[in-house]
C-alpha positions in Angstrom: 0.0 0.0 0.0 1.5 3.5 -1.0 1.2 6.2 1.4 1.8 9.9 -0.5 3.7 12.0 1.7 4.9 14.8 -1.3 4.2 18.3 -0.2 1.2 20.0 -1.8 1.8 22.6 -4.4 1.3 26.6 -3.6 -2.5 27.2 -3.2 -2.9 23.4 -2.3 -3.9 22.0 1.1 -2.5 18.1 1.8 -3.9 16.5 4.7 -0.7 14.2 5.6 -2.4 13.1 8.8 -6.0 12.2 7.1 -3.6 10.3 4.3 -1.7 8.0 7.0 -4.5 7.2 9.2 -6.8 6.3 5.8 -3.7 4.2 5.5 -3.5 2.5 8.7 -7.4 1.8 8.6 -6.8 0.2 5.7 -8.2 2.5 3.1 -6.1 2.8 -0.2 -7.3 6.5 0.0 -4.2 8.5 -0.5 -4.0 12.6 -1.5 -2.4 13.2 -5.2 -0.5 16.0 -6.2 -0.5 16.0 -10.1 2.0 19.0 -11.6 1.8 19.9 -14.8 4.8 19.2 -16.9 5.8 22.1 -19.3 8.9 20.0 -20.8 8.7 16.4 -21.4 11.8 14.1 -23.1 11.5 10.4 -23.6 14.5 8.5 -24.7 16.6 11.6 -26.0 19.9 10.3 -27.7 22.0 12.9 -29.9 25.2 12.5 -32.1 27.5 15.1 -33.1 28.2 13.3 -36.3 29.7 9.7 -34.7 30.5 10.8 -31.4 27.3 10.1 -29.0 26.6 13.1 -26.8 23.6 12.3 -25.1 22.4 8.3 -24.4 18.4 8.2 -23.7 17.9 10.7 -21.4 14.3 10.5 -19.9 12.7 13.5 -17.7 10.2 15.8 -16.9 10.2 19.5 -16.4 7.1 21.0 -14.1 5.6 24.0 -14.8 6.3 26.8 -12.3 9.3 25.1 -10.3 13.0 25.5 -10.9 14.5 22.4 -12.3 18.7 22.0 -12.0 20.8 19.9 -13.9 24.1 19.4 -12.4 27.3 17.6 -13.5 30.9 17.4 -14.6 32.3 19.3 -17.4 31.7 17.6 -20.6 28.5 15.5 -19.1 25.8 17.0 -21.7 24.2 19.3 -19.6 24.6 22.2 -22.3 23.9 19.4 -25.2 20.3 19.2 -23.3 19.2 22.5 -22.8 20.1 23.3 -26.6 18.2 20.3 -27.5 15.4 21.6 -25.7 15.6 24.8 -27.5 16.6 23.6 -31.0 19.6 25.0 -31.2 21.3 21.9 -32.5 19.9 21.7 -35.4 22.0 24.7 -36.4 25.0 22.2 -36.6 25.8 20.3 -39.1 26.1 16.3 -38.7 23.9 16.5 -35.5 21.6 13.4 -35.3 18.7 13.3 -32.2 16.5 9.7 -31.7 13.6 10.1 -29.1 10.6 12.4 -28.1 10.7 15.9 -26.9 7.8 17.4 -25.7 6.7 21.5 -24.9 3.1 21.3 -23.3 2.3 18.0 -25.0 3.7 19.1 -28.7 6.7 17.3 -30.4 8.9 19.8 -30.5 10.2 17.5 -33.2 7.8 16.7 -35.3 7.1 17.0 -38.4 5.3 20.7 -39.3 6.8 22.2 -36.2 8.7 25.5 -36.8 11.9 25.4 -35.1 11.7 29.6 -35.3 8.3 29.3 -32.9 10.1 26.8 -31.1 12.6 29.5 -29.9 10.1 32.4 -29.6 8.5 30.0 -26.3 11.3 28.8 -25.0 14.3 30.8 -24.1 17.6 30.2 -22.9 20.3 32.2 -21.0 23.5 30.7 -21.1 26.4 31.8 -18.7 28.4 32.3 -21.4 27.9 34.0 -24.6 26.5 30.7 -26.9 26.4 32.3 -30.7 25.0 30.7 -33.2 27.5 29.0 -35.8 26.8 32.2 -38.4 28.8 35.1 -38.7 29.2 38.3 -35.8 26.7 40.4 -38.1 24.0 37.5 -38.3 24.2 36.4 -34.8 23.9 40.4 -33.7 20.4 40.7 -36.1 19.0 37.4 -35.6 16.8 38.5 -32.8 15.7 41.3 -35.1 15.3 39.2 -38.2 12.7 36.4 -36.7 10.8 39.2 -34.7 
């Protein structure tokens, strides 16, 4: 028998106590919490031409709550956040296998601008991260698709 003991979201009132003695009484009566997930990647695996970068990475971004991703130099945290953005397919001989989704739309599929893809989902870096295009382009870019 699972007993939920997650902390409600902001707004949300979860009756822990109710929950465990339900429980305890033998009820299967537990409070959810459901978030709803803005970013959503299933089995993410990219190439930069034979090298693999990222090997089936699965996960789930909430809505509303900060989300870290933390490791080594070299890991693919950067490889991630510009998949979630697109930016990769600005490179040639990049290859991505698996499901990406913004608010329940493949980001990836087939009919999906990459452009609008951009415009909703932005990205600061903590270093400058130009596209591969010249100093000129990369300054007007902004300018261009807006």
């Amino acid at each position: 028998m699972a007993i939920n003991l997650r902390p409600a979201q902001t707004g949300q009132r979860m009756d822990t106590e109710r929950t465990l003695n339900n429980a305890a009484a033998g009820s299967t009566t537990t409070t959810e919490v459901t978030e709803e997930i803005a970013v959503s990647i299933e089995d993410l695996s990219l190439w930069y031409g034979q090298k693999r970068a990222l090997t089936n990475v699965s996960m789930k971004i909430a809505v509303n709550k900060v989300t870290a991703l933390i490791g080594p130099s070299g890991c693919g945290k950067s490889t991630l956040l510009r998949s979630v953005n697109r930016m990769n397919d600005l490179i040639p001989g990049v290859r991505i296998e698996g499901k990406m989704f913004y608010h329940d739309i493949d980001i990836y599929g087939q009919n999906i601008d990459p452009v609008e893809v951009r415009r909703r989902i932005g990205m600061v870096f903590q270093k400058p991260n130009p596209f591969p295009k010249s100093i000129r382009d990369n300054v007007a870019f902004g300018a261009k698709v807006n």
